[in-house]
C-alpha positions in Angstrom: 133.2 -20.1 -122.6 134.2 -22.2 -125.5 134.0 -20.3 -128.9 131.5 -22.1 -131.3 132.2 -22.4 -135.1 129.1 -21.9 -135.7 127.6 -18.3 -137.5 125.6 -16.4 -136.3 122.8 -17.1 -139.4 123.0 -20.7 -137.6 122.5 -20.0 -134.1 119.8 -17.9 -135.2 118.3 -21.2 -136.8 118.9 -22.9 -133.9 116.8 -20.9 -131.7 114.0 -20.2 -134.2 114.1 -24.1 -134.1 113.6 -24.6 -130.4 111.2 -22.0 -130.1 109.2 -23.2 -132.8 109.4 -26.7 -130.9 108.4 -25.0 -127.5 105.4 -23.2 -129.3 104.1 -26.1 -130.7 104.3 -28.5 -127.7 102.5 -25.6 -126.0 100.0 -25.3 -128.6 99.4 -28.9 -128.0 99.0 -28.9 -124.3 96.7 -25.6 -124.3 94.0 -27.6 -126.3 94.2 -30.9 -124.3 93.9 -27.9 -121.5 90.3 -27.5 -122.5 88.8 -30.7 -122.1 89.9 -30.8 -118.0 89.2 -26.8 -118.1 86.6 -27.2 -115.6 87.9 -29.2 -112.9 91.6 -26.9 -113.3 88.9 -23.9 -112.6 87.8 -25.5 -109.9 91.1 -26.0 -108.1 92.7 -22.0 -109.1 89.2 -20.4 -107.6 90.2 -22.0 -104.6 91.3 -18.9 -102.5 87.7 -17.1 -102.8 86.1 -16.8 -99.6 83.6 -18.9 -98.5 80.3 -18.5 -100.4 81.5 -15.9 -102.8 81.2 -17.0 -106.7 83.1 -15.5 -109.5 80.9 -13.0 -111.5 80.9 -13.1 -115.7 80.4 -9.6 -117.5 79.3 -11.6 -120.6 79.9 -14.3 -122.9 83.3 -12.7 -123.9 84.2 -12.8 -120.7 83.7 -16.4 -120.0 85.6 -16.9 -123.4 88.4 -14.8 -121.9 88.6 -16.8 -118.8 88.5 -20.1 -120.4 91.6 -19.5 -122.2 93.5 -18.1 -119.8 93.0 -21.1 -117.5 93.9 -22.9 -120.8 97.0 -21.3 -121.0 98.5 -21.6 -117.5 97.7 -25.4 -117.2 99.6 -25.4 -120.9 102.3 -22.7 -119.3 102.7 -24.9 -116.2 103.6 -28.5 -118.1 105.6 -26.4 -121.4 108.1 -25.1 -118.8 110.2 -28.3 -118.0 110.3 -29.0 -122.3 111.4 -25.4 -122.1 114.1 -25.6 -120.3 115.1 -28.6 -122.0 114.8 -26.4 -125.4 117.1 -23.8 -123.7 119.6 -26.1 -122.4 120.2 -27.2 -125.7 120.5 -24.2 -127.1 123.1 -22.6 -124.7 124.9 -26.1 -124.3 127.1 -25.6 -127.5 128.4 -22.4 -126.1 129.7 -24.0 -122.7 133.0 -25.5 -121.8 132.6 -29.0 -120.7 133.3 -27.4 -117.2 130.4 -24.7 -117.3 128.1 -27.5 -118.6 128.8 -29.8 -115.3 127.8 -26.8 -113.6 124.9 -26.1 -115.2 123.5 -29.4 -114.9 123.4 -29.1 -111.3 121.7 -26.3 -111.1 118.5 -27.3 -113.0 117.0 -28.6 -110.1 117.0 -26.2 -108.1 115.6 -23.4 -110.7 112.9 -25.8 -111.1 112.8 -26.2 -107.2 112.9 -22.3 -106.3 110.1 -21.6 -109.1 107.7 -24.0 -107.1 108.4 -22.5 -104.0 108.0 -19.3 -105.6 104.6 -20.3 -107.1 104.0 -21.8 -104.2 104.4 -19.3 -101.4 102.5 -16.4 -103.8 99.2 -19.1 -104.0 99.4 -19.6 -100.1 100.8 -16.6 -98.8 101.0 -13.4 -100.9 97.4 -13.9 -103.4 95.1 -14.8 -100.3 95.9 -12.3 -98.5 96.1 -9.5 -101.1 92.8 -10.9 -102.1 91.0 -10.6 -98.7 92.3 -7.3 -98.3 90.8 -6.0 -101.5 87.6 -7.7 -100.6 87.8 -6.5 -97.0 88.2 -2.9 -98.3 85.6 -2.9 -100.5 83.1 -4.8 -98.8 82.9 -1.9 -95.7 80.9 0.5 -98.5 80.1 -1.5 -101.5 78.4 -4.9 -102.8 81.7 -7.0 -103.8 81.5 -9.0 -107.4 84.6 -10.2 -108.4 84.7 -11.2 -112.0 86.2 -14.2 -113.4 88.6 -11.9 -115.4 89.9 -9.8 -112.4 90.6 -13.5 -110.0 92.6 -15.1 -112.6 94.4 -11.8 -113.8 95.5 -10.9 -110.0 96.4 -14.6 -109.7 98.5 -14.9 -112.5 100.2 -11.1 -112.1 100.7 -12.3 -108.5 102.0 -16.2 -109.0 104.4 -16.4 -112.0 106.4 -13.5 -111.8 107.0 -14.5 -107.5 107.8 -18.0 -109.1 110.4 -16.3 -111.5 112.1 -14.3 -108.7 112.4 -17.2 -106.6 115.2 -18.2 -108.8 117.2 -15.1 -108.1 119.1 -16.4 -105.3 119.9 -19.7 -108.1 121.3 -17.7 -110.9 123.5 -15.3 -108.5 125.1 -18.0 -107.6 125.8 -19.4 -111.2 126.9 -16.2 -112.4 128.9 -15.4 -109.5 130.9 -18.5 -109.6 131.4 -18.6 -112.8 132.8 -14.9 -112.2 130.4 -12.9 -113.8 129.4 -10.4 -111.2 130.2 -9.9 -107.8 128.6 -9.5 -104.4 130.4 -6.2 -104.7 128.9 -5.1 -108.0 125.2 -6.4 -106.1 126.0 -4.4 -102.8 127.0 -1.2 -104.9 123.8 -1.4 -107.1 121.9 -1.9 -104.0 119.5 0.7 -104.2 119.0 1.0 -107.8 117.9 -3.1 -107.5 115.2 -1.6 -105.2 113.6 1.0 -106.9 113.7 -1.4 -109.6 111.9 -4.1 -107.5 109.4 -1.9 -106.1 108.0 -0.3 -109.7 107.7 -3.9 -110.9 106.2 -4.7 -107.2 104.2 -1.8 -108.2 103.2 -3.1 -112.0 102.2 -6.7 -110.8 100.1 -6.0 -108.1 97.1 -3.9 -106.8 96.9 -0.2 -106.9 96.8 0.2 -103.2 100.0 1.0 -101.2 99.5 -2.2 -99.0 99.2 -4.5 -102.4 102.3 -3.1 -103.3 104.2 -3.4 -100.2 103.4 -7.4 -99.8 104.6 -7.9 -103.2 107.8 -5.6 -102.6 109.3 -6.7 -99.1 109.7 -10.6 -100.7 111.6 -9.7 -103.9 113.4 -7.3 -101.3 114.6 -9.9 -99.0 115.2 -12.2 -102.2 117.8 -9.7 -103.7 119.8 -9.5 -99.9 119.7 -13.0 -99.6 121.0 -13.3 -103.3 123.8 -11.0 -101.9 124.7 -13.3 -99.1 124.7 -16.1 -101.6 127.1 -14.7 -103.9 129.2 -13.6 -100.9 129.6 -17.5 -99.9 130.3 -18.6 -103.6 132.4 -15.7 -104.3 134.5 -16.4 -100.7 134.8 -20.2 -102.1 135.7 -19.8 -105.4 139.0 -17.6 -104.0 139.6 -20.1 -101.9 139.4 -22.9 -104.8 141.4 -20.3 -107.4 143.9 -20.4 -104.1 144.6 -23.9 -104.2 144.8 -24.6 -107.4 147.2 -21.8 -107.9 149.4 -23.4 -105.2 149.2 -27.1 -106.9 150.1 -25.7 -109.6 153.1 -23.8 -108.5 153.7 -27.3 -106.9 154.3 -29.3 -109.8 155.9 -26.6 -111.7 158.7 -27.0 -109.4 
């Protein structure tokens, strides 16, 4: 990476700047959230069975709810200005090479976090829901409350969309020779204890909860190996050849 002239007092500015920036355009979309904070509750209630209504404790609660539909639809639009704010951040910092590369990977990140988001609202959240509802409706009256829905759904759905990238930045960092599918394979099994306590932290207290939530971020760090296997295999060979034109022309 290039070295910037910059000190550190500035690039300290710099990022209090964007994040400032990032707050506020969040701020702004969280209260334009509230006037369309029905019909967005209508569409994330969605998954409930049919004929089963979401349950308020008290007018707190309903408060509670409110804003944290508020604050995903603001989450959900802030993300592409932030990544904007943290390109141009990290941009000064990258050779002209790095920041070609970069580039091209922006798409998929945003890609990978929508099929993340995705496949945890039509895969993993249903069916962790109807199991907990399954469970408890064999001895007990079932009420789920506003607050519990939306908290499984958004411990469930943004941290799956976040891992979906895994597979992106292994492949950045490993061709830009940061780590290697060796270091990945030898750190194997600490990556999977690590995986399942946060599989553990984000989803239910049941064993089944956290085994749904486990086995994907599982099979997302061995397919991150494979991919850093095929970039690390292709950027020897590209090393290779340029070491040979190179040698070419020197003589």
């Amino acid at each position: 990476m290039s070295v910037d002239k910059s000190t550190l007092v500035e690039h300290l500015a710099e990022l209090r700047k964007r994040l400032i920036y990032t707050v506020v355009v969040f701020l702004v979309f969280l209260i334009l959230s509230f006037f369309y904070v029905d019909r967005i509750f209508g569409i994330l209630k969605g998954n409930l069975p049919a004929g089963m209504k979401l349950t308020a404790l008290g007018p707190g609660d309903v408060l509670h709810v409110y804003v944290l539909v508020g604050s995903l639809a603001a989450l959900a639009l802030t993300l592409p200005f932030a990544l904007v704010q943290a390109w141009l951040f990290i941009k000064p910092a990258l050779s002209r090479k790095e920041q070609r590369w970069a580039i091209t990977y922006i798409p998929g990140v945003i890609l990978m976090f929508v099929l993340g988001v995705l496949f945890a609202w039509y895969v993993i959240f249903p069916m962790l829901l109807s199991f907990l509802i399954r469970l408890g409706s064999q001895q007990f009256t079932v009420l789920m409350t506003a607050s519990s829905y939306f908290g499984l759904m958004t411990n469930i759905v943004l941290p799956l969309g976040f891992f979906f990238d895994m597979p992106v930045v292994v492949l950045f960092l490993t061709r830009i020779g940061i780590i290697t599918p060796q270091q990945l394979t030898r750190f194997r099994k600490y990556a999977y204890l690590v995986l399942v306590v946060i599989a553990s932290m984000i989803s239910p207290p049941e064993f089944i909860s956290h085994l749904s939530v486990a086995v994907p971020l599982i099979l997302l760090y061995e397919i991150s190996i494979w991919i850093s296997k095929w970039a690390y295999r292709n950027r020897g060979e590209r090393l290779s050849d340029s070491n040979l034109v190179k040698t070419d022309t020197d003589q």
